[in-house]
Structures are given as structure tokens and as C-alpha cells.
DRENTORGU-693103 format. One record per residue (C-alpha): residue in one letter; y negated, x, z negated. Coordinates in steps of 0.02 Angstrom, whole numbers, padded with zeros to 5 digits, always signed. Example, Ala and Ser with C-alpha at 12.3 -4.5 7.8 and 13.67 -1.06 7.14 Angstrom:
# residues 2
A+00225+00615-00390
S+00053+00684-00357
This chain:
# residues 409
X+03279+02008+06010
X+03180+01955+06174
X+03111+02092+06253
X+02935+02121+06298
X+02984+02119+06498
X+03055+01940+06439
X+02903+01894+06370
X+02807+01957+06520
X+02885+02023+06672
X+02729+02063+06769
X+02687+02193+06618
X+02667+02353+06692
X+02630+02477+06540
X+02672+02453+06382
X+02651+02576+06213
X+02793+02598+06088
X+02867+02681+05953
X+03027+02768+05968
X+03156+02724+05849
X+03316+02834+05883
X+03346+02968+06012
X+03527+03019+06014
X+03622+03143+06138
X+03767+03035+06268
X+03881+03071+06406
X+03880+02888+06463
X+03889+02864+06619
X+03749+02807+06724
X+03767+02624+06836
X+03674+02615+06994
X+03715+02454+07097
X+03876+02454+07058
X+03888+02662+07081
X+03958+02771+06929
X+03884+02937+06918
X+03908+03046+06763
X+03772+03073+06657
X+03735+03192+06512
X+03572+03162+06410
X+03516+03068+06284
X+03480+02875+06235
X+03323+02835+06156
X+03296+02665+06083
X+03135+02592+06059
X+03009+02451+05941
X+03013+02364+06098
X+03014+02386+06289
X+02962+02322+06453
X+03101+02417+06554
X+03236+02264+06578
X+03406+02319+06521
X+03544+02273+06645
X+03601+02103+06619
X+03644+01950+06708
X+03662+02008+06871
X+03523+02113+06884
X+03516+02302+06888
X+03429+02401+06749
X+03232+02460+06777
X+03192+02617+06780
X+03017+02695+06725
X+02939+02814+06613
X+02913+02868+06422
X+02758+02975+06434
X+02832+03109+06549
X+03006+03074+06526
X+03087+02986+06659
X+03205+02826+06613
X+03361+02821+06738
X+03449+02687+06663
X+03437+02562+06527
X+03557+02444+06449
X+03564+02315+06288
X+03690+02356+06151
X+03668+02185+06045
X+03481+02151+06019
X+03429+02338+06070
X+03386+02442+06231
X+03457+02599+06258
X+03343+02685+06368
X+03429+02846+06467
X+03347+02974+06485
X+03374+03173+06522
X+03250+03246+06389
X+03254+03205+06204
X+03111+03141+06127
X+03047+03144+05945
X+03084+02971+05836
X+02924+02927+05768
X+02824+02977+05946
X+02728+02833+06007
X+02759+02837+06205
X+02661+02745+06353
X+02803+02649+06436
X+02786+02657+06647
X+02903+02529+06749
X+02954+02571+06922
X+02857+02437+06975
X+02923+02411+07166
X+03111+02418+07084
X+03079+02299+06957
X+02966+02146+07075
X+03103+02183+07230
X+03225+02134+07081
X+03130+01986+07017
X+03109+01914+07195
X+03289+01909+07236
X+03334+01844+07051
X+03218+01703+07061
X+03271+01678+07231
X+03445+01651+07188
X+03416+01536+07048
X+03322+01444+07174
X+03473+01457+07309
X+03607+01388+07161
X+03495+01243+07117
X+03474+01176+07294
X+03688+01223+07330
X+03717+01136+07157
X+03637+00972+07229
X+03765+00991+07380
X+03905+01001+07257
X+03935+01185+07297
X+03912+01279+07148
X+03884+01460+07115
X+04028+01562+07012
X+03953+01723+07028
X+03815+01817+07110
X+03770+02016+07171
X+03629+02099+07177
X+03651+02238+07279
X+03532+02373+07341
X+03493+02300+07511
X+03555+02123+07512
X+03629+02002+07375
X+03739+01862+07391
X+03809+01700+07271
X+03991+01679+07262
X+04008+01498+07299
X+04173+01381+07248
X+04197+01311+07410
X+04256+01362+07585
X+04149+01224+07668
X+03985+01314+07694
X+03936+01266+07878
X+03796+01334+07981
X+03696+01165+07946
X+03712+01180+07755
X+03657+01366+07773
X+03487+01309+07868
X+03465+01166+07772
X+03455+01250+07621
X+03370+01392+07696
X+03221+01276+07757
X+03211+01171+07596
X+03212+01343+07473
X+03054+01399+07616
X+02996+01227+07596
X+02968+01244+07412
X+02908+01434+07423
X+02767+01366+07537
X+02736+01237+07407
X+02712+01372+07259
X+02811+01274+07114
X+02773+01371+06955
X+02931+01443+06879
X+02911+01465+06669
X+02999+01526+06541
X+03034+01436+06373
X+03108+01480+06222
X+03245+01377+06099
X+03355+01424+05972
X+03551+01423+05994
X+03579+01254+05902
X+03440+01183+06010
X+03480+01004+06075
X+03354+01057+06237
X+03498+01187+06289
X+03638+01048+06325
X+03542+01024+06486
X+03515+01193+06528
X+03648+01275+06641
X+03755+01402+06570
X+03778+01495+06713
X+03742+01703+06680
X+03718+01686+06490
X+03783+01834+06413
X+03931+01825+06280
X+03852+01917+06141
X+03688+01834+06155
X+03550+01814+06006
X+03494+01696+05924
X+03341+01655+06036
X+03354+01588+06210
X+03278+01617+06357
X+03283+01462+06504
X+03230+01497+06655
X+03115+01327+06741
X+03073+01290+06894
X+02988+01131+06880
X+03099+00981+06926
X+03216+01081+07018
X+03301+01188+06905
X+03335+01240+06722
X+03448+01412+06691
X+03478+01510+06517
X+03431+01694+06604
X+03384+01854+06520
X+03332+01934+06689
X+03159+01957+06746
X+03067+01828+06846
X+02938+01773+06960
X+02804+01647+06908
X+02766+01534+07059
X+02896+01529+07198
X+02765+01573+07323
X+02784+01760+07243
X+02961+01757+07315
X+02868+01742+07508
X+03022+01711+07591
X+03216+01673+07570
X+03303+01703+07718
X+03500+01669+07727
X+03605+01816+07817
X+03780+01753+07834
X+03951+01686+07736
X+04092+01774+07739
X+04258+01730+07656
X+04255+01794+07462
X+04390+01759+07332
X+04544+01647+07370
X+04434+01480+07389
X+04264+01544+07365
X+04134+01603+07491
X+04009+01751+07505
X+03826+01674+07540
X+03704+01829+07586
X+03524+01814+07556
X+03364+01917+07540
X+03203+01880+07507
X+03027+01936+07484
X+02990+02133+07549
X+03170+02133+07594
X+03149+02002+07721
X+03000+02103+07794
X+03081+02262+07759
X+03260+02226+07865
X+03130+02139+07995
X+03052+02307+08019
X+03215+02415+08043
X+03288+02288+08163
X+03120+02330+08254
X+03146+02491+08252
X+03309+02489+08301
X+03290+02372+08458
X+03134+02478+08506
X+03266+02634+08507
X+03391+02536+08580
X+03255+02459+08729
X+03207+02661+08777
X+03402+02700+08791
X+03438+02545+08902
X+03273+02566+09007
X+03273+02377+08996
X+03187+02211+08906
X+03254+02163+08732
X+03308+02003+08798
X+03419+02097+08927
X+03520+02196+08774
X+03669+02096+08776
X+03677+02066+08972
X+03665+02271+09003
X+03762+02309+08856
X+03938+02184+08910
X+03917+02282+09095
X+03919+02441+09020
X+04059+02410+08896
X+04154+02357+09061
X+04110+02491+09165
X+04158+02603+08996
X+04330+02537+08989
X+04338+02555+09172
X+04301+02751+09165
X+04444+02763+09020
X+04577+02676+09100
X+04548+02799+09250
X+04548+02945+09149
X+04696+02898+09068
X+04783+02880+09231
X+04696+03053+09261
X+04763+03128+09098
X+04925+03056+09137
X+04924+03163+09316
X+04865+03319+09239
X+04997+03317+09087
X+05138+03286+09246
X+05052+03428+09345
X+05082+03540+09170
X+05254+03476+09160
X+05294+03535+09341
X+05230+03709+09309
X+05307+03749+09143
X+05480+03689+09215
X+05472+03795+09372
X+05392+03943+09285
X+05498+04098+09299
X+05553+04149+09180
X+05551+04000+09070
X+05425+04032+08946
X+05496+04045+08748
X+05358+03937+08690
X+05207+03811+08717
X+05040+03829+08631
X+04904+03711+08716
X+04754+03683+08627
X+04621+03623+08721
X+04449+03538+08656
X+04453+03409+08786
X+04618+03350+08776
X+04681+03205+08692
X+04816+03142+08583
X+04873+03044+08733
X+04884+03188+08860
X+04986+03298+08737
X+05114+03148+08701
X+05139+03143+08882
X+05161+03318+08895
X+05314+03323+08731
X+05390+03192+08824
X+05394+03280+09000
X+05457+03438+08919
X+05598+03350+08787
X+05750+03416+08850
X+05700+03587+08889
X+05735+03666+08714
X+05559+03739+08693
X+05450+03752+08546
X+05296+03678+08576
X+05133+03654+08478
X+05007+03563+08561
X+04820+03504+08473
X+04668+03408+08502
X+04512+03398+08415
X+04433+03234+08327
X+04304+03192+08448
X+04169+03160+08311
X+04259+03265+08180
X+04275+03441+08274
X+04333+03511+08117
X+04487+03379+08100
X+04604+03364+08254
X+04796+03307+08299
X+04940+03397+08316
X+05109+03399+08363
X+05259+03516+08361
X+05394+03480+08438
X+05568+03590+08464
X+05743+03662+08406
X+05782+03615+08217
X+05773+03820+08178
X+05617+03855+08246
X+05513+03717+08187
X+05599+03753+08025
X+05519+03932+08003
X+05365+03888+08080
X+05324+03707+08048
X+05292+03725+07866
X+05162+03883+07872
X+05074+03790+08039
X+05040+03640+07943
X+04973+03743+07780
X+04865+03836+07902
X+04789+03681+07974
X+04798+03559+07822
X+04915+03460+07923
X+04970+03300+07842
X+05117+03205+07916
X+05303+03243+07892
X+05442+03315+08030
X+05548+03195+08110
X+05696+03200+08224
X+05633+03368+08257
X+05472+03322+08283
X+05283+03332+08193
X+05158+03223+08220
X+05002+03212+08116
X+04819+03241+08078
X+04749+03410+08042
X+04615+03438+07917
X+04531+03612+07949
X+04549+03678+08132
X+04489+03825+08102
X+04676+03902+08065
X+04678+03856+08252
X+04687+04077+08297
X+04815+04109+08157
X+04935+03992+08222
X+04936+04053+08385
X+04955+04224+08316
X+05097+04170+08198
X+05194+04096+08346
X+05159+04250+08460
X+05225+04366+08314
X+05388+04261+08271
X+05447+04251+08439
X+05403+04415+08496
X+05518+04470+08349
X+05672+04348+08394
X+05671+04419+08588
């Protein structure tokens, strides 16, 4: 069956009887997402709410009042999700989320339009992604250079600016016109009619998906990057249309919050930026050293304290994981327990700990410190290191030492 969003994919409304209307637990798809779902599927005479299928993402609309979250074909019918049953026989006003479904059809068209100008390169297109913010075609070839990427960035704006009409035609399966129609996308358990996707001397692709009709709909292709895919394959990145204008606008937005942090011009970002990520290592290395001076000084006073002290417990907020290694290794050979812990500077609930001391003591306390502070690591050589997941057991541990060695004295 070819669908009436097939037929038509600028079709906005459409009216329709419903056929079945059946309670599921099927989970819902949502650029490549699984949520669980419980509702019902509803299948109707027809639809113009595009079931996923070659390698774009379901619509999602209306049925009078009802929303549609998800749709799918199951052989010539779509199953139409939705979260409220609804009566077979009821004729219902179909709605498609119209910004959803063109945002789809721009980047659809535009990769057809992308494959067809790689194809001519000899680079052809295995695969392809639609995702919710950018797509990308998975191409058979590690050669993509920077000048293939403009070139076939300028020639696919080339042809936008030109407005070549895409159109859709229809064969059967034994059709002779299909043998020189790529096969590229076509679905396994397709019908018996099928759909070809034309853009006029450039390309011809079997395609259920939804498309533009003039490539000047598609506005703008704009390539974002390769990146290694697959063993021998590359990752091309694209958008087009409103999500060319769309990313433009947050990058705005971005470098106008960046410009009032930096008190400078745009064009100075990078300049400003490199000096402050040297002066920024600067200040760390010398609070390392500092660190490093500090952990000594605590070294010094623990060893000279009289009397020797039965136990360490340092926790402090603004120490780090480096300080308190410094400070187990300063104080190895003096046979004292010692718990030491930092918090996660951007995770104040998570931290790092370490315990370090005689075999017997961390033995009756290592176990119910690391419960306390969902510590997950393992002893060794008498010696815990690891991350914790809740300090807030922080108190109890300190108590718990106090107690046990208040008892043992």
C-alpha cells in the first residue's frame, strides 16, 4: 500500500476511518532512544503520518484529540501509537507535526542529494542517520578530503540555488524502469508498488520516506565534518534547511556569551583563550607544588605529635586526590589507620577515598566505611583506594572510627 504522505508529503490534514484499535506494550523509538510504552495501536483506511522507514524517523501528529507518538508499517499497514483507545468505525481528522515531519523531509532529500553527487566521485553511501540534530551518510571509503567535502558541498548549494524539481513516480516490482533505479534504502518486505525518488538528471532512488519537491525547499546543505566510521568507511555529517539556520543561531548565542565572559572581540576568542589555558596550567602546577608543601607540613605534625595519635581522619572539601596520596605516602611506615577523602569537584555528592593501615584494622572497618559511602574499589596490600558514591555517610564514618578505637584503647 502507498501511503497518503507518499502520495503527498506536503499534506497537512487528512480524514480517515479507523480500522483496528488494539491495546500494546511496544516499545516506543525516538531517534534511536527506547522508551517503554503502554497504550494502544490504532490502524487506519489510510494515513498521512509517515511510518518509520528508510532512515527516517516516524511522524508524529494527531487523531482528533488523540495524540500519535509513534508510528510504524507492519507489511502494507500503519500502526499508529497512541495512549487513548479509539472506537473502530470513528472517522478521525488526521494532524501531522508539521515542523517534525518538513525538518525530516529536508534532511532526507538532502541526503539523497549528497549520495548522488559522492556516487559520481566513486564514494558511495552504505548507510545513512538521521539523528535529532545532525545526520550523516556512512561512506565506503577512507579518502574523503577537505576538497571533496567543499566540492560537494558547493555543487549540492549550486543545485539548491538552481531549484531542480524532485518527483515521485510509481512502477510495479517487475518493472523494467526499476533496473536503473538505485536500490539503496529499499525495504526487505516491500509491496508490490514502488516508490522512486527523482531528481531530474541527477538522481533516481527507490525511497518510501517523505520528500521535498524542488531542491530549493531544502535552502541549504551545509557539510559539518568526517570522522572515522566502520573499519573502512567514513562518517560524513550534514544538515540542512532550518537546521543550518537553527545551529547558526546557537553558535551565536554561544559566542555572544562567550564575547561578555572574555570582555573581548570574537575574533580575539582563540588568542585570549590559549593565554588563559597557559596561565591556567601555570596556577595548577603551583598549587600542586603548594599541595605538595602542605601534605609535608601535615606529615611533620602528625609524626611529632605527642602522643602519637591512634588514627587519621582528614576530610577536607578542598583537598584533592593528589594531596591525600602524598599524605599516605609520608605517613606509610607509621602503623596508623588512616582515612583520608576528597570531594568530586563538580560532583559534591561523589568524592575519593582512601584507607590506608594495619591488616586488622582496615579489616573491621574497611568493609562498613565503604558500605557507608558506596565506595567502589577493592583493598590492596593493605590499602583502599576508590571512588565514593554518596558522601553524605561522610559523619558516620568518622563516628564509627571514633567509637572502634575508643573501645580498643
Amino acid at each position: 500500500m502507498v501511503f497518503k504522505c507518499q502520495e503527498d508529503s506536503f499534506l497537512k490534514e487528512f480524514s480517515s476511518k479507523v480500522l483496528k484499535c488494539e491495546p500494546t506494550k511496544e516499545p516506543i523509538v525516538e531517534y534511536g532512544k527506547t522508551s517503554k510504552f503502554e497504550g494502544y495501536q490504532v490502524t487506519l483506511e489510510n494515513t498521512i503520518l509517515f511510518p518509520a522507514g528508510g532512515g527516517q524517523p516516524h511522524d508524529t501528529g494527531f487523531l482528533n484529540n488523540v495524540e500519535v507518538v509513534q508510528v510504524l508499517r507492519k507489511g502494507d499497514e500503519a500502526i499508529h501509537f497512541t495512549k487513548d483507545p479509539i472506537k473502530v468505525g470513528t472517522a478521525v481528522e488526521q494532524k501531522v507535526n508539521w515542523d517534525r515531519r518538513f525538518d525530516h523531509m529536508q534532511q532526507h532529500s538532502g541526503q539523497h542529494l549528497l549520495s548522488a553527487l559522492l556516487d559520481k566521485e566513486n564514494i558511495f553511501t552504505t548507510s545513512w542517520w538521521l539523528g535529532a540534530d545532525e545526520s550523516y551518510v556512512e561512506l565506503d571509503s577512507t579518502k574523503v578530503t577537505n576538497e571533496i567535502i567543499k566540492a560537494t558541498e558547493d555543487k549540492c548549494n549550486e543545485l539548491i540555488r538552481a531549484a531542480v524539481p524532485v518527483n515521485v513516480k510509481f512502477c510495479k516490482s517487475n518493472d523494467p524502469e526499476l533496473d536503473e533505479a538505485h536500490t539503496r534504502g529499499l525495504p526487505k518486505d516491500c509491496m508490490e508498488t514502488i516508490r522512486i525518488i527523482c531528481i531530474e538528471n541527477i538522481d533516481e532512488n527507490m525511497c518510501c520516506g517523505t520528500h521535498v519537491s524542488n531542491l530549493s525547499q531544502l535552502q541549504v546543505i551545509k557539510l559539518i565534518g568526517a570522522e572515522p566510521g566502520k573499519k573502512g568507511k567514513t562518517n560524513l555529517k550534514f544538515l540542512v534547511g532550518n537546521r543550518v539556520t537553527r545551529t547558526m543561531q546557537q553558535m551565536l548565542d554561544r559566542e555572544k556569551a562567550l564575547t561578555g565572559l572574555l570582555k573581548n572581540e570574537p575574533s580575539r576568542h582563540e588568542d585570549l583563550i590559549q593565554k588563559l589555558q597557559k596561565n591556567l596550567k601555570i596556577s595548577n602546577k603551583n598549587l600542586q607544588n603548594v599541595l605538595l608543601e602542605l601534605a609535608q607540613c601535615e606529615v611533620d605534625k602528625i609524626k611529632s605529635a605527642v602522643p602519637k595519635p591512634k588514627y587519621v581522619f582528614m576530610f577536607k572539601k578542598e583537598s584533592t586526590p593528589e594531596f591525600n596520596r602524598a599524605l599516605m605516602k609520608g605517613l606509610e611506615g607509621e602503623e596508623l589507620f588512616m582515612f583520608l577523602a576528597s570531594e568530586e569537584p563538580d560532583k559534591p555528592k561523589e568524592g575519593q577515598i582512601i584507607i590506608q593501615g594495619p591488616e586488622e584494622q582496615c579489616n573491621a572497618l574497611g568493609q562498613q566505611i565503604t558500605d557507608l559511602l558506596k565506595g567502589k574499589g577493592a583493598f590492596k596490600n593493605g590499602k583502599f583506594q576508590g571512588k565514593a558514591g554518596d558522601m553524605g555517610g561522610i559523619n558516620k564514618c568518622k563516628k564509627l572510627i571514633e567509637d572502634y578505637f575508643n573501645n580498643i584503647s
